[in-house]
N, CA and C atoms as a LAMMPS dump frame, in Angstrom:
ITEM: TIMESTEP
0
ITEM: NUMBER OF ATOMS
330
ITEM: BOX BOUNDS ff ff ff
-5.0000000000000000e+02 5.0000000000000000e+02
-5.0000000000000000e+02 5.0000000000000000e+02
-5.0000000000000000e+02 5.0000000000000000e+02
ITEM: ATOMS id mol type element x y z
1 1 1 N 0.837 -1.17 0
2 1 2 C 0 0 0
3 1 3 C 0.891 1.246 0
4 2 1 N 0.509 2.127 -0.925
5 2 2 C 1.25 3.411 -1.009
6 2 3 C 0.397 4.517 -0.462
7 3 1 N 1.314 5.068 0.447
8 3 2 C 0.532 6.191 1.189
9 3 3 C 0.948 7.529 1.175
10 4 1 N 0.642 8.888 1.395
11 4 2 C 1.262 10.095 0.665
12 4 3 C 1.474 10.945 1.883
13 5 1 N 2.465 11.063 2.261
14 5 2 C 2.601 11.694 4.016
15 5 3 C 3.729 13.656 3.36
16 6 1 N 3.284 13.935 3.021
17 6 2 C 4.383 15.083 2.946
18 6 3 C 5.303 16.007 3.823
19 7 1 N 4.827 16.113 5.125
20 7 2 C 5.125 16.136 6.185
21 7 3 C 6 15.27 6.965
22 8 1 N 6.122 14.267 6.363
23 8 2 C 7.211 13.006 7.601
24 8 3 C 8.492 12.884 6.389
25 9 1 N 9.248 13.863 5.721
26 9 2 C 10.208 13.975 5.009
27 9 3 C 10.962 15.25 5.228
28 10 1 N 12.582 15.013 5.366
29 10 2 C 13.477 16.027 5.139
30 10 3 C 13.89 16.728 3.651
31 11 1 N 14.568 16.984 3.467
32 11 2 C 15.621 17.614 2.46
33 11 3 C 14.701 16.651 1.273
34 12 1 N 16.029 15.597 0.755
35 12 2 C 15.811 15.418 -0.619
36 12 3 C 15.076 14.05 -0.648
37 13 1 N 14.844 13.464 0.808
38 13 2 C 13.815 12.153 1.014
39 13 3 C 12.713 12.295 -0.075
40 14 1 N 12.508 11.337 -0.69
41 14 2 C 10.99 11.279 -1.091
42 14 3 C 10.403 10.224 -0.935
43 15 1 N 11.341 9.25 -0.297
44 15 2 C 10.151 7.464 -0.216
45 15 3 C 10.606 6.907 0.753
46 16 1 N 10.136 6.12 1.844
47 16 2 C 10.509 5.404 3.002
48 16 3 C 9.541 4.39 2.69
49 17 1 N 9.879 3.342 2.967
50 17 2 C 9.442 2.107 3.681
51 17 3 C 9.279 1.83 5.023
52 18 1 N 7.707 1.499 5.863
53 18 2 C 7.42 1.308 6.881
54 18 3 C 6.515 -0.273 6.721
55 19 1 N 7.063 -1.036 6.845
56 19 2 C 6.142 -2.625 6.74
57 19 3 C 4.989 -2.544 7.248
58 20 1 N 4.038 -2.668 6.346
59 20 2 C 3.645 -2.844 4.914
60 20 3 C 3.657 -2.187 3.915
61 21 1 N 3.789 -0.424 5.158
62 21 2 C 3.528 0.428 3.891
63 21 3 C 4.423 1.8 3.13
64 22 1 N 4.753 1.76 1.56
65 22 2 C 5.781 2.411 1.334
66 22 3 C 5.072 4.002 1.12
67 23 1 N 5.536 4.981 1.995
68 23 2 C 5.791 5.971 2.061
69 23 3 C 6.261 7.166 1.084
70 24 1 N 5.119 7.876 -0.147
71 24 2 C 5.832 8.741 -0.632
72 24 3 C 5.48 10.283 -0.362
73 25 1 N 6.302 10.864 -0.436
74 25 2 C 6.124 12.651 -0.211
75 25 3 C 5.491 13.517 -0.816
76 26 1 N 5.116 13.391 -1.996
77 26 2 C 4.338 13.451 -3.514
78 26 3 C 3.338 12.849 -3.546
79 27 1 N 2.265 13.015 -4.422
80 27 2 C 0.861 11.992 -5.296
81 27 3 C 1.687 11.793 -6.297
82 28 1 N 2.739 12.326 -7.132
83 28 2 C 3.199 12.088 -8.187
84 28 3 C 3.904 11.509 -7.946
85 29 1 N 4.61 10.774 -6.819
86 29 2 C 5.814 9.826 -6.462
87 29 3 C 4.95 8.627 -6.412
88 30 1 N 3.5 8.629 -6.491
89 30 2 C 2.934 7.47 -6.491
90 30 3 C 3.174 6.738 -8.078
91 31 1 N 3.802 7.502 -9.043
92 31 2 C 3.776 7.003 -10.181
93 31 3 C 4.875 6.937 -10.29
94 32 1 N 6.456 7.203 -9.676
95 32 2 C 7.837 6.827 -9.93
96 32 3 C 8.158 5.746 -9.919
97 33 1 N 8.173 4.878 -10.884
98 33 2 C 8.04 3.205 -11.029
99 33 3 C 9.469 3.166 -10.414
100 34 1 N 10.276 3.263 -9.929
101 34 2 C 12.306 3.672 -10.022
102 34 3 C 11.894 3.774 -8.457
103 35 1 N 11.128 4.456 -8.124
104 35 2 C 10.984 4.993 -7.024
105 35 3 C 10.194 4.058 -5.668
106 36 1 N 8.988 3.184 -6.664
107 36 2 C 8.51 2.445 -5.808
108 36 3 C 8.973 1.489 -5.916
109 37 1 N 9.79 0.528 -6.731
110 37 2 C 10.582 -0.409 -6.839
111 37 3 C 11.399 -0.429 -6.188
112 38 1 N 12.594 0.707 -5.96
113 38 2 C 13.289 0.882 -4.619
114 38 3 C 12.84 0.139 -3.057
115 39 1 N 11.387 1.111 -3.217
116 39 2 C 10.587 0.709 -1.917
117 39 3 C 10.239 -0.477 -1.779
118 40 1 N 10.023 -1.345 -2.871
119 40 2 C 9.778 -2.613 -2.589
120 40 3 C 10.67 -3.862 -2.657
121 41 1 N 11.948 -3.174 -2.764
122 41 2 C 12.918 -3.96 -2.398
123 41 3 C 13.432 -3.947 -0.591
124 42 1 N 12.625 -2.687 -0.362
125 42 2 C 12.989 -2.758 1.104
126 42 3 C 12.207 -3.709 2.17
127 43 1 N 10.604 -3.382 1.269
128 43 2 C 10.137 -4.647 1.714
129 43 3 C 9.993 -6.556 1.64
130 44 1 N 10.54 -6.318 0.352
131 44 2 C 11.643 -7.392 0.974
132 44 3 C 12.179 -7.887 2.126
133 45 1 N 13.311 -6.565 1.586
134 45 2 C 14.536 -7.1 2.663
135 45 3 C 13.392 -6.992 4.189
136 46 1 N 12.901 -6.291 4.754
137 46 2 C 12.121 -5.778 5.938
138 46 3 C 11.142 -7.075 6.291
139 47 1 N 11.102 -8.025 5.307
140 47 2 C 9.94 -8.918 5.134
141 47 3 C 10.535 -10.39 5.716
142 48 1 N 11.739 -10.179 5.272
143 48 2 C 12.949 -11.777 5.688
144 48 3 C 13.354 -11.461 6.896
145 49 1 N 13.453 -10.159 7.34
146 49 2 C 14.025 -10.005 8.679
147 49 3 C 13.226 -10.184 9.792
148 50 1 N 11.931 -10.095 9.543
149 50 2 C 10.643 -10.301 10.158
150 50 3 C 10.446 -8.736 10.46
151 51 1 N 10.751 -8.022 9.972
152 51 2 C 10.335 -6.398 10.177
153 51 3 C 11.234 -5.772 11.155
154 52 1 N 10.994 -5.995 12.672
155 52 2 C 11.984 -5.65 13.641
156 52 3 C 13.604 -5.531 13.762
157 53 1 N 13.961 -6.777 13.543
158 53 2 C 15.309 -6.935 13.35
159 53 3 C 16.092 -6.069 11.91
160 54 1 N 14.994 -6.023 11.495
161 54 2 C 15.277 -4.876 10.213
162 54 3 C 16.02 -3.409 10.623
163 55 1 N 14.941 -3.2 11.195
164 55 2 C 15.184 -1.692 11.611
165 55 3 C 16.15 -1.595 12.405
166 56 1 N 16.563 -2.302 13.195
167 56 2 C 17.746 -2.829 14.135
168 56 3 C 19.069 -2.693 13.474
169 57 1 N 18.614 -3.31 12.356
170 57 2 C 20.129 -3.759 12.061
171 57 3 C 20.778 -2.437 11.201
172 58 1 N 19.463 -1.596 10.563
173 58 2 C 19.745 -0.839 9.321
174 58 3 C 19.924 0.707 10.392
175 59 1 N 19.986 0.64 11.585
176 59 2 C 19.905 1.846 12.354
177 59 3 C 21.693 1.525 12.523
178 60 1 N 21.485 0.135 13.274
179 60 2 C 23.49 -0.107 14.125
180 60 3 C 23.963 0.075 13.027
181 61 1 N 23.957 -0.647 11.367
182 61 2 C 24.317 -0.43 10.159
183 61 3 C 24.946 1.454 10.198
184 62 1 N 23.753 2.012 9.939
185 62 2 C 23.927 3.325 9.945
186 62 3 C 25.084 3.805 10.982
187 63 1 N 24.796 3.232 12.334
188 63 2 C 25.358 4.297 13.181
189 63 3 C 26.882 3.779 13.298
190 64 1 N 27.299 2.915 12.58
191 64 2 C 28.886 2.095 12.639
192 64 3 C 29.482 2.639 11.304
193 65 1 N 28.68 2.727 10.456
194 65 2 C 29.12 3.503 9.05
195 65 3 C 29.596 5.071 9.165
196 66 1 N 28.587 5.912 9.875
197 66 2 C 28.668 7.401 10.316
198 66 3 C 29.765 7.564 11.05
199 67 1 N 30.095 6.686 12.06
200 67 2 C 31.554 6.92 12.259
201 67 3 C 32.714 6.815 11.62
202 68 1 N 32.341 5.428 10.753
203 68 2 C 33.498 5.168 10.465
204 68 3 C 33.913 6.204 8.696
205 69 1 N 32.789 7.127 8.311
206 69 2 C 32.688 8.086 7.375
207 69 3 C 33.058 9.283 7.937
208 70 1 N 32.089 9.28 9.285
209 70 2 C 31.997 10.916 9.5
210 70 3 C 31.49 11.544 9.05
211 71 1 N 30.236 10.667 8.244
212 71 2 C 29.277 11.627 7.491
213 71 3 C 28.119 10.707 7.52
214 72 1 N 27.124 11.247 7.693
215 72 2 C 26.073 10.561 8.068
216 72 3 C 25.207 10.303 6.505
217 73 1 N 25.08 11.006 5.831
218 73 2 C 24.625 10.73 4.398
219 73 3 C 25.499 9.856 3.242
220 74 1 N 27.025 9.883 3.911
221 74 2 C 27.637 8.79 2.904
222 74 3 C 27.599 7.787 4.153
223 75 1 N 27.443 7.519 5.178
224 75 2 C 26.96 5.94 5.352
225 75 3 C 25.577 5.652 5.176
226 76 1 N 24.538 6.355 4.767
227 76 2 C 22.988 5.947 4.625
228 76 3 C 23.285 5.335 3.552
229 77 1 N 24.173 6.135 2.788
230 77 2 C 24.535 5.605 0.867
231 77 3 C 25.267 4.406 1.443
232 78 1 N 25.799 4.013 2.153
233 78 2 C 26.647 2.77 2.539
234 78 3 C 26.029 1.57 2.993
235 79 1 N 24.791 1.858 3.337
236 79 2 C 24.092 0.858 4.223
237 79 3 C 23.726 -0.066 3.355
238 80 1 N 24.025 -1.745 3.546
239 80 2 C 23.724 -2.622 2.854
240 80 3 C 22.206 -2.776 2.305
241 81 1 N 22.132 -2.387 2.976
242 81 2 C 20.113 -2.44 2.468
243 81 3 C 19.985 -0.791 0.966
244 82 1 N 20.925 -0.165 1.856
245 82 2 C 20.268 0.639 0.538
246 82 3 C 21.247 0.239 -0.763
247 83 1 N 22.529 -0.141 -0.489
248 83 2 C 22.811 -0.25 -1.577
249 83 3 C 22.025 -1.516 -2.458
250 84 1 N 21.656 -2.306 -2.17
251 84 2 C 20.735 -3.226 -3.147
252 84 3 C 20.018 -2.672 -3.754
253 85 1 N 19.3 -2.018 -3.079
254 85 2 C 17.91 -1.11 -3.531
255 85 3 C 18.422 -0.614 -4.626
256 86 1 N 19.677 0.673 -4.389
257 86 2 C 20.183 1.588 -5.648
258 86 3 C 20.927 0.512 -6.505
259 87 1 N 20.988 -0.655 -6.289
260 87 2 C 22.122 -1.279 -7.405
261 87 3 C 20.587 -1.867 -7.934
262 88 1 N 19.555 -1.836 -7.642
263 88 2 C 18.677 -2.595 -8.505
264 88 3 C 17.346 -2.181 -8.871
265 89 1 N 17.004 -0.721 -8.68
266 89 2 C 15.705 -0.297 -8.305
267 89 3 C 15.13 -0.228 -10.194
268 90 1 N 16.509 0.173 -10.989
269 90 2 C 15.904 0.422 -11.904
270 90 3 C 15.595 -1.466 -13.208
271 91 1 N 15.981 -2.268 -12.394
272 91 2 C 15.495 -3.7 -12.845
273 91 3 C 14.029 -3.813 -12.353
274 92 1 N 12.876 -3.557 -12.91
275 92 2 C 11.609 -3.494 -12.673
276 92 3 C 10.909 -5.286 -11.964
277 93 1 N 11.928 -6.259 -12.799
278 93 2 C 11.446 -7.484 -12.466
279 93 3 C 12.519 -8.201 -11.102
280 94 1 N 13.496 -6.981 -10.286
281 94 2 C 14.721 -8.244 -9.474
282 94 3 C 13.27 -8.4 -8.484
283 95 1 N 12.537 -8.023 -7.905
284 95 2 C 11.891 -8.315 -6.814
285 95 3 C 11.381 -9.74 -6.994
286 96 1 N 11.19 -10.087 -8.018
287 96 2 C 10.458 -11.019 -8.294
288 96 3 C 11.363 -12.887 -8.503
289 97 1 N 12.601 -12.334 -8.613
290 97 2 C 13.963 -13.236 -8.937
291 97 3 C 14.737 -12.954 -7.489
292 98 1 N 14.729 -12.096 -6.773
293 98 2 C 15.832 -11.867 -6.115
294 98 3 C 15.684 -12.864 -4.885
295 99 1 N 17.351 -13.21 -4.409
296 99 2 C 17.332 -14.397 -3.829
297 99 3 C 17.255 -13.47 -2.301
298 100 1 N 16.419 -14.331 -1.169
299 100 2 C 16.362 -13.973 0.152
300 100 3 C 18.076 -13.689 0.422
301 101 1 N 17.804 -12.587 1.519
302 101 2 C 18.78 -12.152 1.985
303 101 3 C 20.164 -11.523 1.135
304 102 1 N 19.858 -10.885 0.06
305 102 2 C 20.728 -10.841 -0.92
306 102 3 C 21.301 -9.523 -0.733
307 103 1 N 21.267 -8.642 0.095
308 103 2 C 21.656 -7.621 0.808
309 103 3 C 23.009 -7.944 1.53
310 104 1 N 23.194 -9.27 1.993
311 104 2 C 24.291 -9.94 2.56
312 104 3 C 25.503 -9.051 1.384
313 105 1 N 25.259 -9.458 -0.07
314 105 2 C 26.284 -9.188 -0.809
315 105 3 C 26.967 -8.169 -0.878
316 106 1 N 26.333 -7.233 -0.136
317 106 2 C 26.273 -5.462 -0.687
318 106 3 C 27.131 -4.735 0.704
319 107 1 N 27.32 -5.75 1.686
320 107 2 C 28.048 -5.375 3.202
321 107 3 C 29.148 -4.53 2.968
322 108 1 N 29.805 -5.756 2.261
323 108 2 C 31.26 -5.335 2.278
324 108 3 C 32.258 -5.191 0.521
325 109 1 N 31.026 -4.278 -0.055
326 109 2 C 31.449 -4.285 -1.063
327 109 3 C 31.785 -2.913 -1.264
328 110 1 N 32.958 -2.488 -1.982
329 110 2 C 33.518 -0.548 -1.798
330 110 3 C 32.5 -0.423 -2.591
């Protein structure tokens, strides 16, 4: 379910994922196929983790990256979960092929 919150976004955010439901900032982000594909790779990943452990992991993720950057927006770009997303958002069909837990790959890759 896509829902249109314009208010629960910073700067250049325009889509979050909250299990079940992906989050855009726009009515017209309801039509960014790039955009909701992203999002539904998160639910995915958010879906194998059982939801909780998700957010867990993609927060410590974050907050071990920010140090070790010193920048808090190049470890969000670092975080294994998002990089899948950006290495695949614009393949319209990986959701549908992609193997569980395939975020594993994206850890420790420069």
């Amino acid at each position: 379910m896509i829902l249109v919150f314009r208010h629960f976004f910073r700067k250049n955010y325009v889509g979050l994922t909250l299990w079940p439901f992906i989050i855009v900032k726009e009515d017209s982000h309801k039509d960014d196929v790039v955009l909701i594909n992203h999002e539904k790779i998160h639910l995915k990943q958010q879906s194998e983790l059982l939801v909780l452990p998700f957010y867990f992991w993609y927060m410590l993720e974050w907050l071990l990256r920010t140090l070790l950057y010193l920048d808090s927006y190049r470890a969000y770009q670092n975080i294994s979960f998002e990089r899948e997303a950006y290495a695949n958002e614009m393949d319209l069909g990986y959701t549908d092929r992609r193997k569980p837990y395939s975020f594993l790959n994206y850890i420790f890759r420069p």
